[in-house]
N, C-alpha and C positions, 0 to 999 in steps of 0.2 A: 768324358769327352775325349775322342782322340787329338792329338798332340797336329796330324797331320806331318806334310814337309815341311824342309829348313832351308830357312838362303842365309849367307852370308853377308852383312851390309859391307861395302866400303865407305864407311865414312870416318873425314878425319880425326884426328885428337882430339878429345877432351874441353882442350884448352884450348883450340881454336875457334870450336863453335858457340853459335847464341845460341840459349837455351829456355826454349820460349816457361810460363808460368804454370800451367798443366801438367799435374806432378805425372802420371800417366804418359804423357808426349815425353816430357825430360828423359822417364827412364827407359823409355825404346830409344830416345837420341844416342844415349848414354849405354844404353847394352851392344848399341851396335857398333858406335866407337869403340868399344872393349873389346869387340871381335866376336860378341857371344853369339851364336845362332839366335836367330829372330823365326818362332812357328809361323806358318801362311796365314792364319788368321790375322797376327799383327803386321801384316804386311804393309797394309794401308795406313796404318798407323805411323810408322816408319818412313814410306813415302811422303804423307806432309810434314813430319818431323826433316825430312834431306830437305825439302823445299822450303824449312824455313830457314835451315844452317843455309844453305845454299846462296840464298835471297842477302842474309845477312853479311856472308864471306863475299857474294859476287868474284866469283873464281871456281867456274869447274873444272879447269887445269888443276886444282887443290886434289881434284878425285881422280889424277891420271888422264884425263879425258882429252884429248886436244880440240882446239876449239879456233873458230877461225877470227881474225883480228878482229876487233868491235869496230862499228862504226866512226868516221872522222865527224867532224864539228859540221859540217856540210852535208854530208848525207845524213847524218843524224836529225838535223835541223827540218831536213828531208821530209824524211821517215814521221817525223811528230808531226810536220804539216797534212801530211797524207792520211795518217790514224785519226786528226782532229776532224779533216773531210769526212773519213769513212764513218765514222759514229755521228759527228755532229753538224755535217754540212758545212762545214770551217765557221762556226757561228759562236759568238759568245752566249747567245740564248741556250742555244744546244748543250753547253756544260753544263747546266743543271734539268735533267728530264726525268720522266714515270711517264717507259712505251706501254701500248696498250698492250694489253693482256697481259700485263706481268706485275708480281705483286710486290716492288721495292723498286726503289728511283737508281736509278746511273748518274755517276759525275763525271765529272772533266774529260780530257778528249778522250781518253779510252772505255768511256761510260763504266767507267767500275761499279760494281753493282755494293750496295747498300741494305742490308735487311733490317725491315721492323720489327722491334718486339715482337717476341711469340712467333715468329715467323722464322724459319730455318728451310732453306729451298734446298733443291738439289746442285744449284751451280755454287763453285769456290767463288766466296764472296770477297774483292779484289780492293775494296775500299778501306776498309782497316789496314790491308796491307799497306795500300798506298801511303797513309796518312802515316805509320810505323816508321815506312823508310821515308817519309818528307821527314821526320823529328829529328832521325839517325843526321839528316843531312843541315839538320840547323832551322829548316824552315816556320815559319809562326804561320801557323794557320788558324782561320777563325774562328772561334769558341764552340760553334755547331758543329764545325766536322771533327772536335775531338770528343764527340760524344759515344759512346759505346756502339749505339741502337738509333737507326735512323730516326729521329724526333717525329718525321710522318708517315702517320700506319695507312694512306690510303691516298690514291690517287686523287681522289680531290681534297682533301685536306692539302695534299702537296701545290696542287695547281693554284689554293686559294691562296697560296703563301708566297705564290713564285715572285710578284714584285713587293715581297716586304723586305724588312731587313737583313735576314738570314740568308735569305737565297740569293738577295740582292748583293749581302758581302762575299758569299762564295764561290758566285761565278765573278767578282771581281778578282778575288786572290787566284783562283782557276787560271782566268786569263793571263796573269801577271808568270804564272809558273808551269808554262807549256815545256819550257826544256826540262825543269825536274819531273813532270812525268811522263815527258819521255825518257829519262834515266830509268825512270822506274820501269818502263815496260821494258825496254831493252835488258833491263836486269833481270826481270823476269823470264822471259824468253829463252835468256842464256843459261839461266839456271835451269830448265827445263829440258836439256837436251841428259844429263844423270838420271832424275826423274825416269825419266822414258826407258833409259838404258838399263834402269832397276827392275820396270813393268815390264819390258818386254820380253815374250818367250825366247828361250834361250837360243832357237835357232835363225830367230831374226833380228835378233841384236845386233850384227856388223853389218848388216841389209840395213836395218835404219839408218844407222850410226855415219855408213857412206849415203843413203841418201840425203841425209841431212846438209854433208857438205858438198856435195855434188849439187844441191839448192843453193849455198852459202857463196858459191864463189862468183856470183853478180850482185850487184849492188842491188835487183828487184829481185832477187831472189832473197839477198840477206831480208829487204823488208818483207818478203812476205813471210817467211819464218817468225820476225819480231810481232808482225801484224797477227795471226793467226792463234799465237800462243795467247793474244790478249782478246782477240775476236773469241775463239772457242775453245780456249783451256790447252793444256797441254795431253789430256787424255788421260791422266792416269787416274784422276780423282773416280772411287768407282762409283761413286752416286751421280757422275753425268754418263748415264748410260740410258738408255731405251732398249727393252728386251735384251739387258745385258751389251749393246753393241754400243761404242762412244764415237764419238767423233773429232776428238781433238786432234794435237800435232802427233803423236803416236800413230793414229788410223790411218792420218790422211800419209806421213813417211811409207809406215807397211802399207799401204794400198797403192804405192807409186809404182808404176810400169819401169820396164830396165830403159833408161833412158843414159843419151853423156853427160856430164857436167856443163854446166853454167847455163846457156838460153834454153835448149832442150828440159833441164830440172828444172826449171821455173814454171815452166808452162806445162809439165807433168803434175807438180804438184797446183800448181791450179787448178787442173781438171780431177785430179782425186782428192781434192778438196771441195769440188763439185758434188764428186761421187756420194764422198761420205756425209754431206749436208743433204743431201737427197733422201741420202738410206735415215738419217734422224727423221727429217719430216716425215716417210713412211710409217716408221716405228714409232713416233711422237704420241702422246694421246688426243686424240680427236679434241677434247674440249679446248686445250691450247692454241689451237688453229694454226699451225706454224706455218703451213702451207702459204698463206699470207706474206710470209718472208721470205720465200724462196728466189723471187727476183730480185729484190736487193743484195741478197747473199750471191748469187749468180753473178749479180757485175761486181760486187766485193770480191769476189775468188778471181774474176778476167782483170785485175787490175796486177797480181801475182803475174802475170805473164808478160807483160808490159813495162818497158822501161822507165826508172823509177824518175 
């Protein structure tokens, strides 16, 4: 088997990253810390390995990258109000759901997705994380959500369950800790801008990189950056693709028109965030029916252009 090309990782020391239990992941963490060339095959590899150091360190100034201030206590407060509407109607029912057509439940305001046994989808499943960094941060969460594997393989099993005690204590604790995750997305997010900068071709890497903060420097533009990376991923994971084409924050930066900073890239990447949700439902597989979602997503993306 050919060897193929070589990239370089940047990532930091040794000693400063987590290093998740997947002896496999460790040692692509840990080759690329050392500076060793990483083949393309394990490229991907290496990408979720930066997104976990990343996630853990919350600092991609760590990887050279400058990065614009994080949010204040106020627009933060903002921001998680606005992610808890876009997913859940600002409802406490809405933290714990299974939408149709899809085979694993969403929690709390950023509907993290949750997979059942035996089930392994194509989207980066965002609930284990979440629950990871509540622990890092001290939080006790309820004895179900630290279970490996969502306890319900089916949408009605789930719905039969929705007023018993489990469901009933986790959209309690949900409701109680809307600012941790909102940390959590916002961490996310921000770790996400490396990520990209790893994936993307070499010749549009300072194209994203300035459209990123040419988004960044309005407070509706900051949220929609935080908002999107948790709406549709950040792009780089290569099993959310369709005909190979993804649609996360990667596609929808490279797909931005030459626009100036601040209100102008807000409302650019709104509309190539239209774009690229469009090009998924074309490319989607019929039985999915995503088509279905294109209006909700349509005023989820005009909220991006709009003052936060």
């Amino acid at each position: 088997m050919q060897s193929g090309p070589t990239v370089k990782a940047a990532i930091p020391a040794p000693d400063k990253l987590y290093l998740p239990h997947d002896p496999f992941i460790r040692r692509s963490i840990l080759a690329a810390a050392a500076g060793i060339t990483i083949p393309s095959g394990m490229q991907a590899i290496c990408l979720v390995g930066l997104g976990i150091a990343l996630l853990s360190m919350g600092t991609p100034a760590a990887f050279g990258i400058p990065m614009p201030a994080p949010p204040g206590a106020a627009q933060q407060s903002a921001i998680g109000r606005k992610i808890w509407q876009n997913e859940c109607a600002g409802s406490v029912a809405g933290l714990t759901t299974w939408n149709a057509g899809e085979e694993f439940p969403s929690l709390g305001i950023g509907h993290f997705i949750w997979y059942p046994e035996g089930f392994n989808g194509r989207f980066e499943e965002s609930w284990p994380l979440f629950i990871a960094f509540a622990k890092r941060q001290g939080a006790q969460a309820p004895a179900v959500a630290l279970e490996r594997r969502s306890p319900w393989k089916t949408k009605s099993a789930f719905q039969q369950d929705f007023d018993g005690p489990r469901l009933t204590a986790l959209r309690a604790w949900l409701a109680k800790t809307v600012a941790l995750q909102t940390d959590f997305i916002i961490q996310r997010s921000r770790a996400a801008l490396p990520k990209i900068l790893a994936a993307a071709p070499a010749q549009e890497k300072s194209r994203i990189e300035a459209n990123y903060h040419k988004v960044a420097t309005t407070p509706h533009g900051t949220y929609a950056l935080i908002d999107y990376v948790n709406f549709k991923g950040d792009g780089t994971v290569v099993t959310e693709r369709y005909h190979g084409q993804g649609w996360g924050l990667l596609q929808v930066l490279g797909g931005m028109r030459e626009v100036p900073a601040g209100a102008p890239a807000a409302a650019e990447f709104a509309a190539a965030a239209q774009r690229m949700l469009t090009r998924r439902i074309a490319n989607s597989p019929p039985a999915r029916g995503e088509k279905r979602w294109q209006q909700g997503w349509k005023n989820r993306c005009e909220t991006y252009a709009r003052p936060l």
